[in-house]
C-alpha positions as CSV (number, residue, x, y, z in Angstrom):
1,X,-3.3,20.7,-17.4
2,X,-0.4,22.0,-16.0
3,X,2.6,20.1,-14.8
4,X,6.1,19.8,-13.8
5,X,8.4,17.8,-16.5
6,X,12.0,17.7,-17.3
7,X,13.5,16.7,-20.6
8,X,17.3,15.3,-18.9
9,X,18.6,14.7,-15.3
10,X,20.0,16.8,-13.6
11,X,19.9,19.9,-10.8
12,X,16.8,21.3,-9.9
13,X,17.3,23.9,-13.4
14,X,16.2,21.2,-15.5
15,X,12.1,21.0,-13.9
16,X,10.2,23.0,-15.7
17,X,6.1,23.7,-16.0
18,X,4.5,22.3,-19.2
19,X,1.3,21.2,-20.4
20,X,0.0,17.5,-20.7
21,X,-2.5,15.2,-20.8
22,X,-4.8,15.1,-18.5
23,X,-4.6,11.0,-16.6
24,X,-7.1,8.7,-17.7
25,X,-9.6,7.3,-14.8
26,X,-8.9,3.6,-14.3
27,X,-12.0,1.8,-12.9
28,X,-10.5,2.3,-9.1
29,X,-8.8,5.8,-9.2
30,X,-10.5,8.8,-7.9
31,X,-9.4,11.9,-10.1
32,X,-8.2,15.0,-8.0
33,X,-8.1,18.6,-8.6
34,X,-5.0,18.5,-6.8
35,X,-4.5,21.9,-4.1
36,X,-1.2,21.1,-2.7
37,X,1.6,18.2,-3.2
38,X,4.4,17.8,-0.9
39,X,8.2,17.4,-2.0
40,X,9.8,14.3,-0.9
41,X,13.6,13.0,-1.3
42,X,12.3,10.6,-3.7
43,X,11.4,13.3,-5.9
44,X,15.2,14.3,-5.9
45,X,16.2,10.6,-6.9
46,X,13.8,10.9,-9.4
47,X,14.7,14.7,-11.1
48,X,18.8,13.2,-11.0
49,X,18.2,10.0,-12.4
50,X,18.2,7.3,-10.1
51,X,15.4,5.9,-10.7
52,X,15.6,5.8,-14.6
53,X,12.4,6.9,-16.3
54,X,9.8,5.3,-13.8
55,X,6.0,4.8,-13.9
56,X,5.1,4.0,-10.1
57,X,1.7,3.0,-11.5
58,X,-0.3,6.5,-11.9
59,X,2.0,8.5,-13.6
60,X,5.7,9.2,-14.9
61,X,5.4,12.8,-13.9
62,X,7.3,13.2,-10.3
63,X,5.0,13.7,-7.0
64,X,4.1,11.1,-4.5
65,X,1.5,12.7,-2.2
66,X,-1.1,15.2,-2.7
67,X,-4.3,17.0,-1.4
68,X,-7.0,18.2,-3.3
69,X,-10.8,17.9,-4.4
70,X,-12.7,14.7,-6.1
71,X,-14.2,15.8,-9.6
72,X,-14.5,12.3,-11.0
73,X,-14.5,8.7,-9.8
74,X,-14.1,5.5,-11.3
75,X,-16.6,2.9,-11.2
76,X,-15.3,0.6,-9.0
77,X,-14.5,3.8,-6.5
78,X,-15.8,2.9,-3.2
79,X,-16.6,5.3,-0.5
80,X,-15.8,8.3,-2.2
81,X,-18.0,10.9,-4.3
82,X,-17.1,13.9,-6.5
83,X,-16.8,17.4,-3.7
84,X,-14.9,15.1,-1.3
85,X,-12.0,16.4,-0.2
86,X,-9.4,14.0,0.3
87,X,-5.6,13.1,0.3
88,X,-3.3,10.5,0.2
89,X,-0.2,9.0,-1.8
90,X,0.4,8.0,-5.5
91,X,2.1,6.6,-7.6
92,X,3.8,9.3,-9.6
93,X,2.1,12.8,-10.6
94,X,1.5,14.8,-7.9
95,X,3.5,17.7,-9.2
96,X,0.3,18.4,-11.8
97,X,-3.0,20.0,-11.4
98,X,-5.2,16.9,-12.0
99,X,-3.9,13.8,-10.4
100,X,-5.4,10.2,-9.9
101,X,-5.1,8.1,-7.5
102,X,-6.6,4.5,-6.3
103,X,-9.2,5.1,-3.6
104,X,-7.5,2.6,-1.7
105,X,-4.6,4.9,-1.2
106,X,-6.5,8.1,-0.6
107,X,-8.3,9.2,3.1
108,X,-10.5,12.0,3.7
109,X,-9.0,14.8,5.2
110,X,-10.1,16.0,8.7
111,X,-12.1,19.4,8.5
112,X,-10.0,21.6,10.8
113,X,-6.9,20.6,8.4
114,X,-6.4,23.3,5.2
115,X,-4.7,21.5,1.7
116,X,-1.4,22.9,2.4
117,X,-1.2,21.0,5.7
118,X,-3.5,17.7,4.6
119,X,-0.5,17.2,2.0
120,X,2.1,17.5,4.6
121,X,0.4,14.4,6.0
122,X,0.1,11.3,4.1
123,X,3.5,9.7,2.7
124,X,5.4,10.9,6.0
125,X,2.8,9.5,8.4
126,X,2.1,6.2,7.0
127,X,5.6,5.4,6.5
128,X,6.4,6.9,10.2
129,X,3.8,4.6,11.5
130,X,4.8,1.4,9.3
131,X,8.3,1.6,10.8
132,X,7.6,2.6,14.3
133,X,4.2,0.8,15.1
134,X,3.7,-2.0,12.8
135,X,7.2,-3.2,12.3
136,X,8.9,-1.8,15.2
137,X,6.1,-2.6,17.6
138,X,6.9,0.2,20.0
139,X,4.4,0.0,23.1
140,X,3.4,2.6,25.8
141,X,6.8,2.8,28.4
142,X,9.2,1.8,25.0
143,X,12.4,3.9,24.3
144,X,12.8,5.0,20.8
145,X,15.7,7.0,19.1
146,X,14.6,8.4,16.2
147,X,17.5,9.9,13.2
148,X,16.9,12.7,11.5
149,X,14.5,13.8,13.4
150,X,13.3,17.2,12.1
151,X,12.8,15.8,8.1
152,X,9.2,15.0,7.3
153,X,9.0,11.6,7.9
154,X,11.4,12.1,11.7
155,X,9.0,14.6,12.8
156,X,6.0,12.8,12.3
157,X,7.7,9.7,14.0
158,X,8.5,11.7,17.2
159,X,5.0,12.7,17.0
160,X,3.9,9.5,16.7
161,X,6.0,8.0,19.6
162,X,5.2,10.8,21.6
163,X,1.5,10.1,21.3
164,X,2.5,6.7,22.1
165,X,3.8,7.2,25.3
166,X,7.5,6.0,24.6
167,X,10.5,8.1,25.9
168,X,12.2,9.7,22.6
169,X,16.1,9.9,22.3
170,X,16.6,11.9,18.6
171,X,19.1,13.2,16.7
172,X,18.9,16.5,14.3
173,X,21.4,19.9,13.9
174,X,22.0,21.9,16.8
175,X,19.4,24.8,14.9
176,X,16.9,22.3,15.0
177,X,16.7,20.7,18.5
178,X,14.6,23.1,19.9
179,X,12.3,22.5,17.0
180,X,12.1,18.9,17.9
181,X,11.7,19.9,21.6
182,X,8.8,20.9,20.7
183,X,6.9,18.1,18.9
184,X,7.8,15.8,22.2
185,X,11.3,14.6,22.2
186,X,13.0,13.8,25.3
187,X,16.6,13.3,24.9
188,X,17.5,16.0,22.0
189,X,21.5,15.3,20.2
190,X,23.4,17.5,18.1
191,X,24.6,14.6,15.3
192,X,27.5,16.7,14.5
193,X,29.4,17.2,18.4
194,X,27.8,14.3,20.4
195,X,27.9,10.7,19.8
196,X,24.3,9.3,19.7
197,X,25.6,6.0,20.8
198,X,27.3,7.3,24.1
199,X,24.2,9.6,24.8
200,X,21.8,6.6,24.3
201,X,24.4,4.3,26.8
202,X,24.8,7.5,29.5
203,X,20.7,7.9,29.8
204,X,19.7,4.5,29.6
205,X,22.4,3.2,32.0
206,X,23.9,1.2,29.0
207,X,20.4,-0.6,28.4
208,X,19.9,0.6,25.4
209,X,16.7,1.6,23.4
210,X,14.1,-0.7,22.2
211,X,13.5,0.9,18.9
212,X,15.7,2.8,16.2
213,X,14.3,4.5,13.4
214,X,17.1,5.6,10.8
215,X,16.8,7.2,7.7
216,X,21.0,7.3,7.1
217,X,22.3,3.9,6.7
218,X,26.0,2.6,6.5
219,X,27.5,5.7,8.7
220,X,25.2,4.6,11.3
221,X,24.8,0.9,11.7
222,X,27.4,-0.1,14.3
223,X,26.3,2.8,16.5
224,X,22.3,1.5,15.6
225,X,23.1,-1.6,16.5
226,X,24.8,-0.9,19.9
227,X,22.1,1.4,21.1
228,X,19.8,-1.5,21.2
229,X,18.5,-2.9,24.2
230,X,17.9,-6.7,24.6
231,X,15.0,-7.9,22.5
232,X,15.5,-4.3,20.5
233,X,14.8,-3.7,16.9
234,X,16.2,-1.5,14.3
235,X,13.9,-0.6,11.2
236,X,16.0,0.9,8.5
237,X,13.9,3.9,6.1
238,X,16.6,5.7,4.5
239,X,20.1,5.1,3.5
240,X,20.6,8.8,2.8
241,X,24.3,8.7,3.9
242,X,25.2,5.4,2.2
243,X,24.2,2.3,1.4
244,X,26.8,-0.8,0.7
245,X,28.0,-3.4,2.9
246,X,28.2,-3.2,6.8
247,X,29.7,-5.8,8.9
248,X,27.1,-6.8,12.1
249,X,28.0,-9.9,14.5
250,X,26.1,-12.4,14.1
251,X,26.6,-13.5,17.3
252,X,25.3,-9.8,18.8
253,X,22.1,-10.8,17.2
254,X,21.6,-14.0,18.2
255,X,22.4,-13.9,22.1
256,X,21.1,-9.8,22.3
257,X,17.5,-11.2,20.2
258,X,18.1,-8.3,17.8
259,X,16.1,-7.4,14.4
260,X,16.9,-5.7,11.6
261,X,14.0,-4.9,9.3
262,X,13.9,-2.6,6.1
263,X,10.8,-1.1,5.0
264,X,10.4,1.5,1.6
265,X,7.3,1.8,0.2
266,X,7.7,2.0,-3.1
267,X,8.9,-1.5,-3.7
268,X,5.9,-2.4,-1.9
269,X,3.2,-4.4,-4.0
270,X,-0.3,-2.6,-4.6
271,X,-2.2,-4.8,-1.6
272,X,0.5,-4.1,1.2
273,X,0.1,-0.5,0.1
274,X,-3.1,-0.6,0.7
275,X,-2.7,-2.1,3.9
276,X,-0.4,0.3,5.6
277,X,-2.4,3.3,4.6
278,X,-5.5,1.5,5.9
279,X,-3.2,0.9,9.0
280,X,-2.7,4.5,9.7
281,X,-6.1,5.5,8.8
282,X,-7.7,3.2,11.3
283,X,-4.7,4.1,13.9
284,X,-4.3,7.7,13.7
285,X,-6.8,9.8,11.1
286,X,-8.9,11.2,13.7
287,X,-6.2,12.1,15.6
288,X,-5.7,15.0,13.2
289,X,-9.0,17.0,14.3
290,X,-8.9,19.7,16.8
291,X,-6.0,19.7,18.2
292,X,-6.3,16.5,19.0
293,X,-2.0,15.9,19.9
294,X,-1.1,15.1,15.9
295,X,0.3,18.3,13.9
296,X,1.4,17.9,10.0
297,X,4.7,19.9,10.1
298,X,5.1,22.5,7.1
299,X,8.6,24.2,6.7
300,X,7.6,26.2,3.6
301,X,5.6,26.4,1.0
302,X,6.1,27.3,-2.8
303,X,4.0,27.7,-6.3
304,X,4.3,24.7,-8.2
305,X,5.8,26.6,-11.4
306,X,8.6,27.2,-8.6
307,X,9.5,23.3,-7.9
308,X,12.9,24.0,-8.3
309,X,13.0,26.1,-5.4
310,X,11.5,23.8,-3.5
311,X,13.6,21.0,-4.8
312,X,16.9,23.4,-3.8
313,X,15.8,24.2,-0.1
314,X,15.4,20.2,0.3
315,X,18.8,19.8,-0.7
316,X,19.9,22.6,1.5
317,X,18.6,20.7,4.5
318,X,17.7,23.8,6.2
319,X,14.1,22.3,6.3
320,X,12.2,21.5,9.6
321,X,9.2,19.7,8.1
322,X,7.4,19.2,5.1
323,X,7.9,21.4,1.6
324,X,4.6,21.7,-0.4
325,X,3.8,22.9,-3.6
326,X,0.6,25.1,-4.0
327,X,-1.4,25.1,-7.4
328,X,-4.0,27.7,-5.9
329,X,-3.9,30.8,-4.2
330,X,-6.3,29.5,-1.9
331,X,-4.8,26.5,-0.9
């Protein structure tokens, strides 16, 4: 089979298409003829190094999400038969045209919803509902401000929240806001000219929000942490601006009730990552039918022998949305 590899780290030059072996079926993997694969930041961390020379547990080719058909099933597979249509997230090699992955980490995907867009679903959506719903426990009349709002895994928290019934403060570029607009935010802020903080303090009448989902890190954690309301909480995703030490008062969390939770999935063991997909699935799958109010965002699409042009464009941070790779015309 076909599949992206590189031989060094290093800029999106050194991915290349190859052929390889074709992944064994393990007793509880369903084997894909994978359709579409989305790009995610991981994928970056991966192709420069940062990660060493992982094996997530399905593969050490790069890929974390994909879409595709069911030609073989292991025999402890439950739930699933070969002609199912499915997607979900794995553990390495997505960026391949045969990919396995536990059935436990796959879902069926909705009929009205093509492979392109199925694949724009799953590792953005369950981690946007981890943070938001089950960690964040954002209710019906919650405020929410949600960073980086127009990346794959922003977007699909705005949608989320929106669907909710929270009111969404969220921050993106000023070519964006429209975008994000669009998919239900309330309070939209230019990052680079206003101050989130101040915006959050002006709207709220200094109460503060009762939810913050960040994806940046250091740059951001004073300001986080003052656009909290009493009670609030402040789920950190990302520390795509920096990571390091930050300096909180202690005494802002204990008298304000304050929490700070992290959440990546990755360092996750198998069982909780079966749980939060099962999470989502029970929470929001059908949700995805008919216009139904949930809408995977793709930005672009490419061939996968063109990953490096995808890889580029996600660097360039022009996207609004998800990336995908395409092995078939008729994705």
């Amino acid at each position: 089979m076909k599949a992206i590899t590189f031989n060094e780290f290093g800029e999106a030059e050194v991915l290349q298409l190859a052929e390889v072996q074709v992944p064994e079926v393990r007793p509880d993997d369903l084997l894909v003829r994978v359709h579409a694969a989305g790009v995610n930041r991981a994928d970056l961390t991966h192709r420069r190094g940062g990660y060493g020379r992982p094996n997530f547990g399905d593969s050490t080719i790069m890929g974390l999400e994909i879409a595709g058909e069911v030609i073989e099933t292991g025999p402890s597979v439950q739930g699933y038969k070969v002609g199912d249509r499915v997607m979900g997230v794995v553990g390495g090699g997505a960026y391949a045209e045969l990919a396995r992955i536990d059935w436990r980490m796959a879902m069926p995907i909705p009929a009205t919803i093509d492979y392109v867009h199925a694949a724009a679903i799953p590792e953005v959506f369950v981690t946007a509902h981890e943070a938001l719903l089950h960690l964040g426990r954002l209710q019906r009349g919650d405020s929410v401000l949600i960073h980086a709002a127009a990346g794959g895994v922003g977007s699909a928290a705005v949608q989320l929240a929106y669907s909710t019934g929270a009111t969404i403060f969220a921050t993106a570029e000023a070519s964006k806001l429209e975008r994000i607009v669009q998919l239900g935010v309330d309070h939209a802020i230019d990052y680079k000219t206003q101050d989130f903080s101040e915006v959050v303090a002006s709207r709220t009448d200094k109460r503060g929000v009762d939810v913050v989902i960040d994806f940046v890190g250091a740059p951001y954690f004073s300001r986080n942490v003052a656009s909290l309301a009493n009670g609030g909480r402040l789920v950190q995703v990302g520390i795509l601006g920096g990571g390091g030490d930050v300096i909180v008062s202690l005494e802002q969390i204990l008298y304000r009730h304050l929490q700070i939770i992290g959440t990546v999935m990755k360092s996750r063991d198998q069982h909780e990552k079966h749980a939060m997909v099962r999470r989502f699935r029970e929470h929001w799958l059908d949700r995805f039918a008919g216009g139904a109010g949930l809408e995977p965002v793709v930005d672009s699409v490419f061939p996968l022998a063109n990953a490096a042009a995808a890889h580029r464009r996600m660097e360039s941070a022009v996207n609004v949305g998800k990336i995908i790779l395409t092995m078939n015309e008729d994705s």
